[in-house]
C-alpha positions as CSV (number, residue, x, y, z in Angstrom):
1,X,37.8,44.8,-76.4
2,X,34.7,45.4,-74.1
3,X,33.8,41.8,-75.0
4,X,36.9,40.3,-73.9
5,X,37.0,42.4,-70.4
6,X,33.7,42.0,-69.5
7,X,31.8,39.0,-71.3
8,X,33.1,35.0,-71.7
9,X,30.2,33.7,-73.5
10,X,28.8,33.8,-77.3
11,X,28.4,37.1,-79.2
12,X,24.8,36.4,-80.8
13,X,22.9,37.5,-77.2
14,X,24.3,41.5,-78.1
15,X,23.7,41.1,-81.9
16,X,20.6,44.0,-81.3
17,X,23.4,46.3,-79.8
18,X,25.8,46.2,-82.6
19,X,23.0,46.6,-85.3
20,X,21.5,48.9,-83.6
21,X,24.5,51.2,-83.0
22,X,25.2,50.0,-86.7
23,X,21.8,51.7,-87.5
24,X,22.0,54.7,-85.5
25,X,25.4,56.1,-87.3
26,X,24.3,55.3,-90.5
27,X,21.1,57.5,-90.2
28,X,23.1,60.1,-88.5
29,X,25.2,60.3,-91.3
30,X,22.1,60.4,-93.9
31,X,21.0,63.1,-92.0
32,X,23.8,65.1,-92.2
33,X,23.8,64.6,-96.0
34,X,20.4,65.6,-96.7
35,X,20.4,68.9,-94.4
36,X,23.8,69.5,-96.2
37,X,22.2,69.1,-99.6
38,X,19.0,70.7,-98.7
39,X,20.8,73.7,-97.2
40,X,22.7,74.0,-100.2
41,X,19.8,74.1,-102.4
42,X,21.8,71.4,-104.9
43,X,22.0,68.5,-106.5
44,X,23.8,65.5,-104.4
45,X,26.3,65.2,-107.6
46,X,27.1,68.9,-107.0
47,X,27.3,68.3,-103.3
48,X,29.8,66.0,-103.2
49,X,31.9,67.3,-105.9
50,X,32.3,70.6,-103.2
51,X,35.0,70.5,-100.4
52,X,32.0,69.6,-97.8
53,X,30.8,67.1,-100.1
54,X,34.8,65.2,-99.6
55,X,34.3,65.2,-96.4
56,X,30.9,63.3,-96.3
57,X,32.3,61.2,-99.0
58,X,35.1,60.3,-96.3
59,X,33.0,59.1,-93.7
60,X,30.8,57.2,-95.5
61,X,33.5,55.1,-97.1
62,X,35.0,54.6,-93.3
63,X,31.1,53.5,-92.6
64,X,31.1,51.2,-95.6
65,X,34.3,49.4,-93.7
66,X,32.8,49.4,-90.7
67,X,29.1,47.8,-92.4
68,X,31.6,44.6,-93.5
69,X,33.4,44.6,-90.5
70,X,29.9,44.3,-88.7
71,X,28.7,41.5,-91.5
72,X,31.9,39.6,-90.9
73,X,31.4,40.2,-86.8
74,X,27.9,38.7,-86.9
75,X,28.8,35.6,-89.4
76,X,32.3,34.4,-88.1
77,X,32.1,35.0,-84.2
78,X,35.6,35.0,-83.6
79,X,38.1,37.0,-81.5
80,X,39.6,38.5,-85.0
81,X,36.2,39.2,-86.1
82,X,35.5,41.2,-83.4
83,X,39.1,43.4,-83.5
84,X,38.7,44.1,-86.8
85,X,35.0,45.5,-86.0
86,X,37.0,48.0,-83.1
87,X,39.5,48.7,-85.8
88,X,37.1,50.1,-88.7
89,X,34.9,51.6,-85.7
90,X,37.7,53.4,-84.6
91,X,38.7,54.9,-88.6
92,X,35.0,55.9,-89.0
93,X,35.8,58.3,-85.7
94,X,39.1,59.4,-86.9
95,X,37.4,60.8,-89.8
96,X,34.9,62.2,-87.8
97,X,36.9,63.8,-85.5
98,X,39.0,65.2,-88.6
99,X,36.2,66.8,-89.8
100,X,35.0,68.3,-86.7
101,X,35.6,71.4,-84.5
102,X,38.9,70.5,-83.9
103,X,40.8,70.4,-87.3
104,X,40.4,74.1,-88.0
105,X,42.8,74.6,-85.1
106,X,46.2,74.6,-84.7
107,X,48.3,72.2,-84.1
108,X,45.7,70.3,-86.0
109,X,47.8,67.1,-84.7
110,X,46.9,67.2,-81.3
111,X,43.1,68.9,-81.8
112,X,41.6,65.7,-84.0
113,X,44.1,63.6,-82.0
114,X,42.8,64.7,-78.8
115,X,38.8,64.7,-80.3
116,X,39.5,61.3,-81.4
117,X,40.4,59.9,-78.3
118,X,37.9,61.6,-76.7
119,X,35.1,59.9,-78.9
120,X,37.4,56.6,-78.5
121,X,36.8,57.0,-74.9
122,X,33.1,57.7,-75.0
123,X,32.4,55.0,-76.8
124,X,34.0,52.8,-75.5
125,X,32.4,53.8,-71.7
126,X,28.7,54.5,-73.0
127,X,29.0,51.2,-75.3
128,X,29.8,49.1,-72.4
129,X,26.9,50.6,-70.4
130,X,24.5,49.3,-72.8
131,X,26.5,46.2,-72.7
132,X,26.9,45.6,-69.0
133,X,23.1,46.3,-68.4
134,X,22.0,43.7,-71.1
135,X,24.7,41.3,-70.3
136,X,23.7,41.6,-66.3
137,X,20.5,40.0,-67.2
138,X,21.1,36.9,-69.2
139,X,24.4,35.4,-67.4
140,X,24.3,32.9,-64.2
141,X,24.4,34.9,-60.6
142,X,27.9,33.4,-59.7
143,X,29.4,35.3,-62.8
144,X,27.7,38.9,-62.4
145,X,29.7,40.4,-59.5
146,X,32.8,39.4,-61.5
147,X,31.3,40.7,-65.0
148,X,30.3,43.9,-62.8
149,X,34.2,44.1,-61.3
150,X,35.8,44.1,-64.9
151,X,33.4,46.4,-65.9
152,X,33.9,48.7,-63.1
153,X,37.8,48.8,-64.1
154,X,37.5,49.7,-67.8
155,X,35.0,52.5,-66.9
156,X,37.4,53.9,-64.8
157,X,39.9,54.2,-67.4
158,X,37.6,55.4,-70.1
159,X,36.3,58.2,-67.4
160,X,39.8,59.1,-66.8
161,X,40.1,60.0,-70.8
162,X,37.1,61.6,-71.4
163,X,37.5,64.0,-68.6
164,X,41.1,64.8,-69.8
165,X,40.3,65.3,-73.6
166,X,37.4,66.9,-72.9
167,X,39.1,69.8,-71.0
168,X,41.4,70.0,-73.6
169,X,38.6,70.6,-76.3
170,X,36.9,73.0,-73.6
171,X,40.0,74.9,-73.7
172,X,39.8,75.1,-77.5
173,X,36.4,75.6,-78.3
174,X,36.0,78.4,-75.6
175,X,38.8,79.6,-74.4
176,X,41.6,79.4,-71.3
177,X,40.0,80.3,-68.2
178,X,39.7,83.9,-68.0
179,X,37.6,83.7,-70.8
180,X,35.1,81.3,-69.2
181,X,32.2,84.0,-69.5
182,X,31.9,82.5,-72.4
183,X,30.1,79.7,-70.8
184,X,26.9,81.4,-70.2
185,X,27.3,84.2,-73.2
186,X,26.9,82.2,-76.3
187,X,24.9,79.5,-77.2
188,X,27.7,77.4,-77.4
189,X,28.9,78.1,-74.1
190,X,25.2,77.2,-72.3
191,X,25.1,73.9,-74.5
192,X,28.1,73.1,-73.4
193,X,26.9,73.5,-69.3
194,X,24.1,71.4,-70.1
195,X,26.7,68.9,-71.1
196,X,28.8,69.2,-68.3
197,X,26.0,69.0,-66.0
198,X,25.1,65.8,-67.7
199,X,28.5,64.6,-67.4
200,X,28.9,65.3,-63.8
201,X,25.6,63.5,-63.0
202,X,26.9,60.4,-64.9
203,X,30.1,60.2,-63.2
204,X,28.3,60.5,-60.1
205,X,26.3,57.7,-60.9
206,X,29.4,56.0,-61.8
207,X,31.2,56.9,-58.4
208,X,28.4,54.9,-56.7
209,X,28.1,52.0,-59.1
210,X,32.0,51.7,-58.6
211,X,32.0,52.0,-54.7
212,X,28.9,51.1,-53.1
213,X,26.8,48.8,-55.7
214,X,29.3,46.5,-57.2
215,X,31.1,45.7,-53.6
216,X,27.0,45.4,-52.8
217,X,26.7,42.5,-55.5
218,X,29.6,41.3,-54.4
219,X,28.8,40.2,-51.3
220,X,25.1,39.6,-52.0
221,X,24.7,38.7,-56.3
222,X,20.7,39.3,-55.2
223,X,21.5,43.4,-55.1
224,X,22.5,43.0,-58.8
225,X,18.7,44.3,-59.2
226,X,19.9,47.8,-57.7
227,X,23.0,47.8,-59.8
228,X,21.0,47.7,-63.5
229,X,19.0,50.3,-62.5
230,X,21.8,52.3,-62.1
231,X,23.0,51.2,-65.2
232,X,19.8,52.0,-66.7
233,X,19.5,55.3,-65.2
234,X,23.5,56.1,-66.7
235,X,22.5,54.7,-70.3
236,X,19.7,57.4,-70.3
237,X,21.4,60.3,-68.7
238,X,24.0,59.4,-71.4
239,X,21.6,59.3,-74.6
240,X,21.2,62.7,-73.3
241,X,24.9,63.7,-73.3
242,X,25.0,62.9,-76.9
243,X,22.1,65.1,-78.1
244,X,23.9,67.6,-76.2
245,X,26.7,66.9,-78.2
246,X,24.4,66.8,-81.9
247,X,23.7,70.0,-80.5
248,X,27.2,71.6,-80.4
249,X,28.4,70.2,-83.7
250,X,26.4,72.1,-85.4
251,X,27.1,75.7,-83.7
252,X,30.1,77.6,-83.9
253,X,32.8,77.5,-81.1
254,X,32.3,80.4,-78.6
255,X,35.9,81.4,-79.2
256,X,35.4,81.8,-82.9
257,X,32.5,83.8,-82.5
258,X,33.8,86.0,-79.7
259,X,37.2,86.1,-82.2
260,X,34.4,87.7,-84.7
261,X,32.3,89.8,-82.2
262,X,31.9,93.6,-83.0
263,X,34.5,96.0,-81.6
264,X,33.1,98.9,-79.9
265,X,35.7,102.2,-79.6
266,X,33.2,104.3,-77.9
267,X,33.0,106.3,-81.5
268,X,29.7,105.9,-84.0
269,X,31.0,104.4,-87.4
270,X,28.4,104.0,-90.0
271,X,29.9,101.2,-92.1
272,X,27.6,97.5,-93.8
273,X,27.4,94.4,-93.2
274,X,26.9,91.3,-95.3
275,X,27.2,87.9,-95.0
276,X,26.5,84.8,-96.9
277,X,27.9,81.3,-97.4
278,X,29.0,79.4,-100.8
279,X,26.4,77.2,-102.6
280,X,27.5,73.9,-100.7
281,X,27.5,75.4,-97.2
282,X,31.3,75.1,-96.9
283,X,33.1,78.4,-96.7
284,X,30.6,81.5,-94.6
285,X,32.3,84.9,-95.5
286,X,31.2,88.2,-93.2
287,X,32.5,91.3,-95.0
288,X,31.7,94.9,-93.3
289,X,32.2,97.9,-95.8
290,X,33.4,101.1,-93.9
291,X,31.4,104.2,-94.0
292,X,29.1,102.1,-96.5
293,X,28.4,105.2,-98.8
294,X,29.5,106.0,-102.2
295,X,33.3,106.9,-102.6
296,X,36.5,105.8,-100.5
297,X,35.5,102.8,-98.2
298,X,37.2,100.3,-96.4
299,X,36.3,96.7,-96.8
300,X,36.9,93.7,-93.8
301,X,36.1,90.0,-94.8
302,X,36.2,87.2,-92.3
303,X,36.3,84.0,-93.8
304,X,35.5,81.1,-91.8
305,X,35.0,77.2,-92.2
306,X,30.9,76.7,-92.4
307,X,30.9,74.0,-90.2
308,X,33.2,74.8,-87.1
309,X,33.2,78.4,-87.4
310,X,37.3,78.5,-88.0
311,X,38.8,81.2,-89.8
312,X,39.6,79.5,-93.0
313,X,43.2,79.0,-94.2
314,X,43.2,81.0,-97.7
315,X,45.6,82.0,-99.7
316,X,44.0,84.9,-101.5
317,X,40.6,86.9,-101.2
318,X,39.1,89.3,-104.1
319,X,36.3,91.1,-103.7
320,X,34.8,91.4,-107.6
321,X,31.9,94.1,-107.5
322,X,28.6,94.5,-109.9
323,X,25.8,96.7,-110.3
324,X,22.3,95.4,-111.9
325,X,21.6,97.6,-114.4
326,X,24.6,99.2,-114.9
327,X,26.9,97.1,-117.3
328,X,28.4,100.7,-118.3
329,X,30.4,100.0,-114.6
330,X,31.8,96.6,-115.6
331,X,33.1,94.6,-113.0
332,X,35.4,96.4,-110.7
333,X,37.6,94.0,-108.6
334,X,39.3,94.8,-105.3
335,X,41.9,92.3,-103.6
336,X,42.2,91.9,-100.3
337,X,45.5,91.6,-98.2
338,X,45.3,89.7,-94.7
339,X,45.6,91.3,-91.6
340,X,45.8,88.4,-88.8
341,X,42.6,86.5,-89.2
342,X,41.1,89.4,-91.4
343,X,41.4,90.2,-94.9
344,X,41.1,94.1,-95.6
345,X,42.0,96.9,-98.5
346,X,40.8,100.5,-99.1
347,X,39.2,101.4,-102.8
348,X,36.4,103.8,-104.5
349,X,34.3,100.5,-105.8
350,X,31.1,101.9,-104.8
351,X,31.2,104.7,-106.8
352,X,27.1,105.0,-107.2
353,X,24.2,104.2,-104.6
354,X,22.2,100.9,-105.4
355,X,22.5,97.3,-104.3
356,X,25.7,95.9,-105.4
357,X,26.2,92.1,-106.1
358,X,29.9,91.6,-104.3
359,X,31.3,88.0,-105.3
360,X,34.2,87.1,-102.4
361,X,36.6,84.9,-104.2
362,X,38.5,82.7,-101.5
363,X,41.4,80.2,-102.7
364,X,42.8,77.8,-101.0
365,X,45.4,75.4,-101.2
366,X,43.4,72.8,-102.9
367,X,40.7,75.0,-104.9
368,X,38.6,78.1,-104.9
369,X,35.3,78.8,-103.3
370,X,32.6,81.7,-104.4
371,X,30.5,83.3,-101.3
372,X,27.9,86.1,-103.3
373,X,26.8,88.5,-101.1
374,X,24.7,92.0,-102.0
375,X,25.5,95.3,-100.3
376,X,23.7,98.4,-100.6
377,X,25.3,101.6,-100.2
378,X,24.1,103.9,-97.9
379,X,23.5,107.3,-98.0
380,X,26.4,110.1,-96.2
381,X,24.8,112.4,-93.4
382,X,23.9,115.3,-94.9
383,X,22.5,118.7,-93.7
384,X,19.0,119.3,-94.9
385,X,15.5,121.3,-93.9
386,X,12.1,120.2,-94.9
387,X,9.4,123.1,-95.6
388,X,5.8,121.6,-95.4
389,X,3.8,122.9,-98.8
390,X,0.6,124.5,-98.1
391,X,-2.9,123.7,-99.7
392,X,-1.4,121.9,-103.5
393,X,2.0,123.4,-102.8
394,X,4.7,120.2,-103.0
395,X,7.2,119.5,-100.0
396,X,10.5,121.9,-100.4
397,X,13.9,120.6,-99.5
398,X,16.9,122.5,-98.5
399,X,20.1,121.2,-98.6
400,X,23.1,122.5,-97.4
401,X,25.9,121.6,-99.8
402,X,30.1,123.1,-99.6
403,X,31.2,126.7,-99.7
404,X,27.6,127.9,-98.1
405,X,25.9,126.9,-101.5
406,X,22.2,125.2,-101.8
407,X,20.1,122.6,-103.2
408,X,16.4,123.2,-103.4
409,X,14.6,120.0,-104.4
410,X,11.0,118.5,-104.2
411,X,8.7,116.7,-106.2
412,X,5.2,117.4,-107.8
413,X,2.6,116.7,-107.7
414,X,4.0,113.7,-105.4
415,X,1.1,111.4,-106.3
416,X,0.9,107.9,-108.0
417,X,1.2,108.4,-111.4
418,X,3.2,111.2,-113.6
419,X,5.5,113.6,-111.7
420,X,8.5,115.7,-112.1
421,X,11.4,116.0,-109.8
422,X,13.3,119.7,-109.6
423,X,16.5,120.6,-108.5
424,X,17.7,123.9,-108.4
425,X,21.1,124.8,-106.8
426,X,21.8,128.4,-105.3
427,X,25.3,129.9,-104.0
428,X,25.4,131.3,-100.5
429,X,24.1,135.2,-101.5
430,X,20.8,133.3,-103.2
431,X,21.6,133.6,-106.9
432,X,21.4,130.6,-109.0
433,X,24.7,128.6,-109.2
434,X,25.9,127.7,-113.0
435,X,26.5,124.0,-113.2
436,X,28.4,122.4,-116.1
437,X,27.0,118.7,-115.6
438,X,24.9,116.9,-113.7
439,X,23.8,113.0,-113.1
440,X,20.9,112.1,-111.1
441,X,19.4,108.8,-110.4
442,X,16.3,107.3,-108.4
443,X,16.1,104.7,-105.8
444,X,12.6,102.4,-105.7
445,X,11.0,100.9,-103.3
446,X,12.2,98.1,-103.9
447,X,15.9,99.8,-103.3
448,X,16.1,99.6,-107.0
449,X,18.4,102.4,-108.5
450,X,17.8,103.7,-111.9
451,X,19.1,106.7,-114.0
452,X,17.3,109.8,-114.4
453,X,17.1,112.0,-117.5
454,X,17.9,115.3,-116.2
455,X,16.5,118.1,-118.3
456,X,17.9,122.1,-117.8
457,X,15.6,124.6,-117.6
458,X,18.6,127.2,-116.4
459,X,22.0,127.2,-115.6
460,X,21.5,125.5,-112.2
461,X,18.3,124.4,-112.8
462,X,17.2,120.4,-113.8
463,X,14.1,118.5,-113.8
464,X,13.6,114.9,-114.5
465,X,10.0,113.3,-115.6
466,X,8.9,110.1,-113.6
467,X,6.1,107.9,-113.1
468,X,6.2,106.8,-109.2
469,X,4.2,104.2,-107.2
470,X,3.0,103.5,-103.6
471,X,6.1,103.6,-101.2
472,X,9.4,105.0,-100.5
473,X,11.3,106.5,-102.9
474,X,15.2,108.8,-102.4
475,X,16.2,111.2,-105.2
476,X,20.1,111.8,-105.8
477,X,21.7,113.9,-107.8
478,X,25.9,114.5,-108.3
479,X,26.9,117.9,-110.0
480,X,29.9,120.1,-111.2
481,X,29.6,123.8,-110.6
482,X,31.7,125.8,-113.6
483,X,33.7,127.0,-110.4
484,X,34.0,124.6,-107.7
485,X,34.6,121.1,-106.3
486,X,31.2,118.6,-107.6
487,X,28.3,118.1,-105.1
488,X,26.0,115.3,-104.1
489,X,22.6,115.4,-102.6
490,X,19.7,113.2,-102.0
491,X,16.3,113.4,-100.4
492,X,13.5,111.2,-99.8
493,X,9.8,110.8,-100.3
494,X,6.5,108.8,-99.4
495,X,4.4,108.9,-102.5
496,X,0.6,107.4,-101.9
497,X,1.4,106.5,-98.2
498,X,0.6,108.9,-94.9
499,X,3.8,109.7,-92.8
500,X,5.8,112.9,-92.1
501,X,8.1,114.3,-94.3
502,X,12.1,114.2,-93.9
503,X,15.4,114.3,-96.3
504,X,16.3,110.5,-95.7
């Protein structure tokens, strides 16, 4: 089309442009495939067998087309030629815009409709820029002011376009305008400034190409010097509009992250966090488990398109639970219901401290994704004294457990090497409190947890033999008085490493 409005003569003086645009999208596209793949840490068989892989697989079928369009273009220079070349440039884009930003939106219509216009747009402006400057050069001076004229026209259309659909995808990808802060809060938001600024400068450039230099070569054809280098000068400012523009595909729309931004109540919620993606970079899930400790919790997944940030349109999400270690726990499996663009449910999963493996099963519609993440449960606040030993005397910790009753714990000799871990409990007059069982387990360094044997040397008295290394390590231990509700307790210890003393 740009041909036709602007240029009479033969097609073989802008063969470098086409090839050259040619080129461009076809690394651009290899690049996205290899940081896809090399994300994803898998094969390219496995990669395009995955829903991101489709995708790919779309676009480079849509690039194939446009390649033999191109070949065809270049060998029969003919006004069909040259429509079918728009035709297959402009399916390459749909697909583009499809699998952009804007089709995790709804109405998912007008989003990629609006996106693909707005790339239509661009093109077709930034294209002819290239076009008109190298076409300025080579054509008698008698034709330039009306090659500069036509030009001129078309731009004014295509500027007309981009500026529409691009406030349109402003509105979507940040927000309406009272939530414009957004701008200069995110990442997204700045990136987006520095393409507006670019923008504004461009159309500027474009205001006095329209009104003062092409009247200029007009009525003098020797200005047309003045008038490429203002071409020139748009060409680059553009080039910079579209590495602005590189840059925001590949970060996630300040309205879904502020749609995901932490909620503060003014109250102090212990609670995890966890967050992962699936093995072909497709599906990012967020889950945040709610007080985090061992027993009742409450579990929040957000499950969002890995590419545009989108909350992702599932029909189901399971939460499926394991413990290294400890196959006597099986798998225990929680499902999740959805509340608005969260999925939540209540359940006792966690029902021992370590570093859980939690497998977040999301189906959709045309298949089922896996996002692993590992949580590890953390300790509930507990009220606890330390008592220093003196000379070879080991570290004494008090506990305070239900009812007034104690827990006196420590470990000796607390060195590298052999040791042995007590726990005594005690009711609230100071006698020894009769427990009927009792579990305890230790938690490495490495955040490790492993069982303990628990030997009794009296009715409320245990003691468990371990070998400990350099580093931090947390003792915990669950009972059942013979009259009472059960206990838990836990204390920590530095072992081979200088540092106070303290419970946690």
């Amino acid at each position: 089309m740009t041909r036709f409005i602007v240029f009479r003569g033969s097609l073989p003086l802008h063969r470098p442009i086409l090839i050259a645009a040619w080129a461009l999208a076809v690394l651009g596209l290899a690049g996205m495939t290899v940081a896809e793949k090399s994300s994803a840490q898998v094969s390219f068989s496995q990669l395009f067998s995955s829903t991101s892989g489709h995708h790919l697989l779309r676009e480079l079928i849509a690039l194939a087309l446009t390649t033999v369009a191109l070949v065809l273009a270049l060998v029969w220079r003919r006004a069909w030629s040259i429509v079918l070349l728009g035709i297959a440039a402009a399916d390459s884009m749909f697909w583009h815009a499809l699998n952009s930003h804007a089709s995790a939106t709804s109405p998912v219509w007008f989003n990629v409709g609006d996106q693909w216009f707005h790339l239509l747009s661009v093109a077709t402006w930034v294209g002819g820029l290239v076009w008109l400057l190298i076409g300025l050069r080579g054509r008698p001076d008698e034709e330039r002011p009306a090659i500069a004229r036509r030009f001129s026209f078309l731009a004014g259309i295509t500027l007309g376009v981009v500026a529409a659909t691009g406030i349109a995808r402003t509105i979507d990808e940040v927000g309406p305008p009272q939530d414009w802060s957004r701008l200069y809060t995110t990442s997204f938001g700045i990136t987006l400034l520095v393409k507006l600024g670019l923008f504004v400068a461009l159309v500027a450039l474009g205001a006095r190409n329209r009104y003062v230099n092409v009247p200029g070569v007009s009525r003098d054809v020797r200005r047309v010097g003045i008038l490429r280098k203002a071409v020139a000068a748009e060409v680059l400012i553009a080039a910079g509009i579209l590495g602005a523009t590189g840059v925001l595909s590949e970060l996630a729309p300040a309205a879904a992250v502020a749609s995901h931004g932490p909620q503060n109540n003014g109250v102090r919620q212990t609670r995890i966090v966890a967050s992962g993606h699936d093995f072909a970079t497709t599906t990012r899930a967020r889950l945040v488990v709610t007080p985090g400790t061992v027993g009742p919790n409450q579990f929040v997944a957000n499950v969002d398109d890995f590419d545009t940030g989108r909350p992702v349109r599932a029909r189901s999400v399971t939460l499926n639970f394991t413990l290294p270690g400890h196959p006597e726990l099986g798998e225990p499996t929680l499902r999740l219901h959805r509340m608005g663009s969260d999925w939540m449910g209540d359940g006792t999963v966690l029902s021992i401290f370590g570093r859980w493996d939690v497998s977040v099963l999301v189906q959709e519609s045309t298949g089922g994704v896996e996002v692993p993440l590992q949580i590890e449960t953390q300790l509930p606040p507990e009220q606890c004294s330390v008592t220093p030993g003196a000379g070879n005397q080991p570290t004494l910790y008090t506990i305070t457990l239900a009812e007034g009753n104690t827990l006196q714990t420590y470990v000796d000799p607390a060195k590298p090497g052999p040791n042995t871990v007590h726990f005594t409990f005690f009711t609230a007059s100071g006698k020894e409190l009769p427990i009927a069982s009792a579990q305890a387990s230790e938690i490495t360094p490495s955040a490790a947890t492993k069982p303990l044997k628990l030997l009794r040397f009296s009715g409320g008295h245990f003691v468990a033999n371990v070998r400990l290394g350099n580093g931090r390590w947390t003792f915990l231990i669950q009972a059942s008085p013979k009259k009472g509700s059960s206990v838990s307790a836990y204390f920590g210890q530095n072992i081979g490493a200088q540092g106070g003393t303290s419970c946690t």
